[in-house]
Z-matrix of the N, CA and C atoms (Angstrom, degrees):
N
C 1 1.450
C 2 1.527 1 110.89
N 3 1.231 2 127.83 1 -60.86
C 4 1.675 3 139.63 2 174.42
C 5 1.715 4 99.71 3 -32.83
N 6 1.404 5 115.31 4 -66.77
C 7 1.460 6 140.62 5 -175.76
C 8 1.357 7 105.58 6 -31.52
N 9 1.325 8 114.72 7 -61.46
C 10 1.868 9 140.65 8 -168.55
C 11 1.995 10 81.23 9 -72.32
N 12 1.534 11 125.89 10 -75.70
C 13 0.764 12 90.90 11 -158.03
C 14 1.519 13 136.52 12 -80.50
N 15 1.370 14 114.53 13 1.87
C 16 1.470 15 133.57 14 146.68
C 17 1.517 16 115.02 15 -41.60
N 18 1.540 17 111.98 16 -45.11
C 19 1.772 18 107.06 17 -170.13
C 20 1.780 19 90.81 18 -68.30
N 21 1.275 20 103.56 19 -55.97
C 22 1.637 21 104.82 20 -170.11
C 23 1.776 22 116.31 21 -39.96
N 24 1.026 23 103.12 22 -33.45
C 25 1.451 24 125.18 23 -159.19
C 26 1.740 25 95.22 24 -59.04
N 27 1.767 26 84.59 25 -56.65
C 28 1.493 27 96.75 26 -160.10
C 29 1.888 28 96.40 27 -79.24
N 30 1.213 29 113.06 28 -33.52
C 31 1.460 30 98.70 29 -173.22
C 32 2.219 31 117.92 30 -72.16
N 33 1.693 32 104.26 31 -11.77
C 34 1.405 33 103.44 32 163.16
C 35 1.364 34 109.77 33 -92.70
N 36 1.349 35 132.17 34 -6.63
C 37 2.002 36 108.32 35 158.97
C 38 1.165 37 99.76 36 -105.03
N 39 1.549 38 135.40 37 39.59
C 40 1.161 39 123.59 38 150.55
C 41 1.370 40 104.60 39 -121.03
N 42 1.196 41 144.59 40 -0.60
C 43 1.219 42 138.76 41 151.20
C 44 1.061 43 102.01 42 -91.12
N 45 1.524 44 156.18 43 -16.68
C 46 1.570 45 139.19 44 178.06
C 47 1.986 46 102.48 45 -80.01
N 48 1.501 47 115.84 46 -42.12
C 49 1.311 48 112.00 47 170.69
C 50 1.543 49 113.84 48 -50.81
N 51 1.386 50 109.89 49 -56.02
C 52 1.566 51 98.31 50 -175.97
C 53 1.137 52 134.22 51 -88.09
N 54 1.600 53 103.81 52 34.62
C 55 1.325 54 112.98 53 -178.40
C 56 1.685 55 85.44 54 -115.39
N 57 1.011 56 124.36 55 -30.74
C 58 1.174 57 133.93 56 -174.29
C 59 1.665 58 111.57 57 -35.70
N 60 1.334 59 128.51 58 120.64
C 61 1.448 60 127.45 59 169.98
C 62 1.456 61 110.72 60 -97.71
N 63 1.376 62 147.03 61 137.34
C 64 1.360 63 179.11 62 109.43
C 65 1.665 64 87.81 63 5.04
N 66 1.444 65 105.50 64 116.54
C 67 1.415 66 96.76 65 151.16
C 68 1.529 67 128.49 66 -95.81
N 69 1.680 68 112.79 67 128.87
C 70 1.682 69 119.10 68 -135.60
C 71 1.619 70 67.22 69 -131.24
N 72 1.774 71 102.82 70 118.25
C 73 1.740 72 117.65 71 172.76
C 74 1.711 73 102.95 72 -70.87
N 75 1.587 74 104.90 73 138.94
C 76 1.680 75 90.10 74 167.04
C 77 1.636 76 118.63 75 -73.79
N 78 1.318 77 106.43 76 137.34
C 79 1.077 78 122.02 77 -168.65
C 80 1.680 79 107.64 78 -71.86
N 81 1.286 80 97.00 79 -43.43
C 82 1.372 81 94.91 80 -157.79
C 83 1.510 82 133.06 81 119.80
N 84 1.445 83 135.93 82 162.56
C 85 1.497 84 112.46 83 -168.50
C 86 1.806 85 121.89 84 -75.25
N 87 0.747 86 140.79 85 174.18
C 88 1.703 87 127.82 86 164.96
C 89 1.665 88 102.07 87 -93.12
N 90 1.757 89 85.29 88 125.32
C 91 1.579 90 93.90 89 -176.89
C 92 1.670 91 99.52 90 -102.43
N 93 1.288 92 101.01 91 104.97
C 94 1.589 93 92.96 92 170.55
C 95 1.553 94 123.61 93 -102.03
N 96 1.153 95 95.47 94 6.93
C 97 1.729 96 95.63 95 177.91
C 98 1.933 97 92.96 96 -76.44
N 99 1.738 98 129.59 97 -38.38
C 100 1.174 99 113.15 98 156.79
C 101 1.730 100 132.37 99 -61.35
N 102 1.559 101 103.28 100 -34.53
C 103 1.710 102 107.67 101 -155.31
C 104 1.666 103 81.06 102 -87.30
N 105 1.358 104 147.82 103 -62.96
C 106 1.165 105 140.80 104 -148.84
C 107 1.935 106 105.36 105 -67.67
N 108 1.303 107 111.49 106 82.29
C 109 1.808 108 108.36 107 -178.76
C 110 1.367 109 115.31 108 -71.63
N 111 1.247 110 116.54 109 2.44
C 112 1.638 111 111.49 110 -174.56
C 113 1.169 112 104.39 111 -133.29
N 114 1.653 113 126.71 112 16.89
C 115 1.245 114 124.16 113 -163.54
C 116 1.182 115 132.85 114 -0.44
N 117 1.736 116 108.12 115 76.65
C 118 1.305 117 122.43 116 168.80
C 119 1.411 118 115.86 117 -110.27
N 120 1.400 119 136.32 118 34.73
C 121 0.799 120 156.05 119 -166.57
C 122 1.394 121 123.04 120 49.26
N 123 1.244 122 118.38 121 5.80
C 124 1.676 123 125.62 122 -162.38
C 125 1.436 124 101.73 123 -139.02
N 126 1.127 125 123.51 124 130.23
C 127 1.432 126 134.52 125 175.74
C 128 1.708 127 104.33 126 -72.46
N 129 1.089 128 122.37 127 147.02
C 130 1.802 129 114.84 128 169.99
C 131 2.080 130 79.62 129 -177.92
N 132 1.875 131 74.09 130 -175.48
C 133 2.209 132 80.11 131 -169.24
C 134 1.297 133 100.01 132 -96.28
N 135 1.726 134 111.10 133 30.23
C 136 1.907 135 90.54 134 153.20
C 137 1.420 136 116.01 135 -89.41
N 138 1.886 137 101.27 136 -15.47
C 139 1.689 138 115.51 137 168.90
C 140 1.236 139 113.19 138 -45.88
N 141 1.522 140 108.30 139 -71.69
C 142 1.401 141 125.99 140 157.75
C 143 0.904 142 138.63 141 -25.48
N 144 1.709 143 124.29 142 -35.92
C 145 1.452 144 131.73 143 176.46
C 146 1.426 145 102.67 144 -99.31
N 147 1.354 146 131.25 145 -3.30
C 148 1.159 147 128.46 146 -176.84
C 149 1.426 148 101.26 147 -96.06
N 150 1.427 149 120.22 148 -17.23
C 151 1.291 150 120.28 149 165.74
C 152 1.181 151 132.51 150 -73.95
N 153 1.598 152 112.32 151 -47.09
C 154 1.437 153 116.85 152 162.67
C 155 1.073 154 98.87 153 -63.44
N 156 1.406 155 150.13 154 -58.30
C 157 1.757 156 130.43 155 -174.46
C 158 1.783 157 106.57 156 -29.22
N 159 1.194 158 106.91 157 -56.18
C 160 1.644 159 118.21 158 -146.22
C 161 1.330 160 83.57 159 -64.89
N 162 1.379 161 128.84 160 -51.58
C 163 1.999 162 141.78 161 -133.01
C 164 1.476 163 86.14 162 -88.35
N 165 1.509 164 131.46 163 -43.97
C 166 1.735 165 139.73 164 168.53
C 167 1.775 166 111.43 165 -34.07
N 168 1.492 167 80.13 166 -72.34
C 169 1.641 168 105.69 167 162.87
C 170 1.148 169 133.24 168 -17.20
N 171 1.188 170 104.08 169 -44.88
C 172 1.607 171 130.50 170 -147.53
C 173 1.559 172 119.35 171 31.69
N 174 1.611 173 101.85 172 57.46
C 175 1.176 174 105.27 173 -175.73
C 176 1.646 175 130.23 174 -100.41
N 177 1.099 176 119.26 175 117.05
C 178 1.238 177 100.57 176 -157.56
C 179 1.547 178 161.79 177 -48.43
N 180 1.379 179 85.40 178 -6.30
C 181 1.640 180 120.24 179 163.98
C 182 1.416 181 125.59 180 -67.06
N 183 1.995 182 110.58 181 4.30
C 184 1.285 183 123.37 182 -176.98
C 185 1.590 184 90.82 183 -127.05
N 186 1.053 185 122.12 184 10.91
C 187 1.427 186 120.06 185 156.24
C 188 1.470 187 123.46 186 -74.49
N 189 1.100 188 111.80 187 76.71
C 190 1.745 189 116.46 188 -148.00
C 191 1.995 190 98.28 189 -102.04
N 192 1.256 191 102.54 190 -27.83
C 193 2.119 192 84.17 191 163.35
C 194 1.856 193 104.96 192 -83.63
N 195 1.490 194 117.27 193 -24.74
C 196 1.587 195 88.20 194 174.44
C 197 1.590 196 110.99 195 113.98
N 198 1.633 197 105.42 196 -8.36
C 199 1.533 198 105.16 197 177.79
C 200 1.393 199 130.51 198 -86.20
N 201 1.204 200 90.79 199 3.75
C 202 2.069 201 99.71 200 159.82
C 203 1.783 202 92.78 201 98.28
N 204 1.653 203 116.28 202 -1.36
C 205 1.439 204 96.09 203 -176.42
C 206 1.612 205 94.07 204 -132.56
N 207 1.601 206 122.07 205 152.27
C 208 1.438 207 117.24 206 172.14
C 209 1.328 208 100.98 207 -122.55
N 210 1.742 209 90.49 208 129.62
C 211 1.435 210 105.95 209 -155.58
C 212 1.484 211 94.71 210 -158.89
N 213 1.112 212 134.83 211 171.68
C 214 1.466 213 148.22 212 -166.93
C 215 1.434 214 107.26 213 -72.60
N 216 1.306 215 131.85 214 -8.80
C 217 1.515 216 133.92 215 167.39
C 218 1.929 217 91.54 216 -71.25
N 219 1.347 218 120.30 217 -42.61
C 220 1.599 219 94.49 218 -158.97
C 221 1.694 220 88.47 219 -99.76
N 222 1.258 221 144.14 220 58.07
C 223 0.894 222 142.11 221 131.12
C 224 1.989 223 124.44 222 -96.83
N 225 1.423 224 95.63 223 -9.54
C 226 1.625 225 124.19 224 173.50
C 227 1.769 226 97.95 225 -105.28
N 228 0.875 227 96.12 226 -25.78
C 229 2.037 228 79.22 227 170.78
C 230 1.747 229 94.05 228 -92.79
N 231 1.140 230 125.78 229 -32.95
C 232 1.750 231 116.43 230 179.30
C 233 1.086 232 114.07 231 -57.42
N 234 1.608 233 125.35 232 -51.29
C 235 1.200 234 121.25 233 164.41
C 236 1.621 235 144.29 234 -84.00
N 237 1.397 236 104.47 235 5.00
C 238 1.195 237 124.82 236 163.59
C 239 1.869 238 101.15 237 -84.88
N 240 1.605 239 124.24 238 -42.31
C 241 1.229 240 108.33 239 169.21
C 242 2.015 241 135.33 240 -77.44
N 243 1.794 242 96.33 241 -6.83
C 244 1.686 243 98.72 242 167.96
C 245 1.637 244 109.82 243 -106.85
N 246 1.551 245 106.81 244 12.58
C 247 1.928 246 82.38 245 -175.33
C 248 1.876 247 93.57 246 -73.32
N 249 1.112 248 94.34 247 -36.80
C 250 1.886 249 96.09 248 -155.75
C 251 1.491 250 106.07 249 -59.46
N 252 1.408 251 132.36 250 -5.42
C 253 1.360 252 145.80 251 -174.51
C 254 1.632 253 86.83 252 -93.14
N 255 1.555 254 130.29 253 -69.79
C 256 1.088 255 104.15 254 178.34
C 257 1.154 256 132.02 255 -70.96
N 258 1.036 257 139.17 256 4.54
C 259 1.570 258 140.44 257 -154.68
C 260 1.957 259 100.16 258 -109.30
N 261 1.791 260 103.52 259 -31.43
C 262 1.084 261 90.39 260 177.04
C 263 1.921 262 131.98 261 -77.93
């Protein structure tokens, strides 16, 4: 009896987990006029590496929030503008 109700036990929190859905924040739209740096129409990590090039650089074309300085805030607006490209 214990045994049976041990299997049961374990087989209702294993159907309540995998019913379980992930709460996934909206991201938001994919901005690729920011995430695409080589405008080749496709995001990949030469985008990415063309970003850290530029942001190294300190070039201003990696000034991606717009405050006239490139600095570690527009490396959080870069990746706040390619997650939603991958996520979709």
């Amino acid at each position: 009896m214990r045994r049976t109700l041990t299997v049961l036990s374990a087989l209702a929190l294993s159907t309540t987990f995998a019913s379980a859905q992930p709460d996934i924040p909206d991201l938001g739209e994919c901005d690729m006029a920011v995430a695409d740096r080589n405008a080749d129409g496709v995001l990949d990590t030469g985008d990415i590496f063309d970003f850290i090039d530029a942001f190294i650089a300190q070039d201003e074309s990696a000034d991606i929030d717009g405050d006239g300085m490139v600095m570690f805030s527009d490396i959080i607006a870069y990746v706040h503008a390619i997650l939603p490209c991958f996520a979709g």
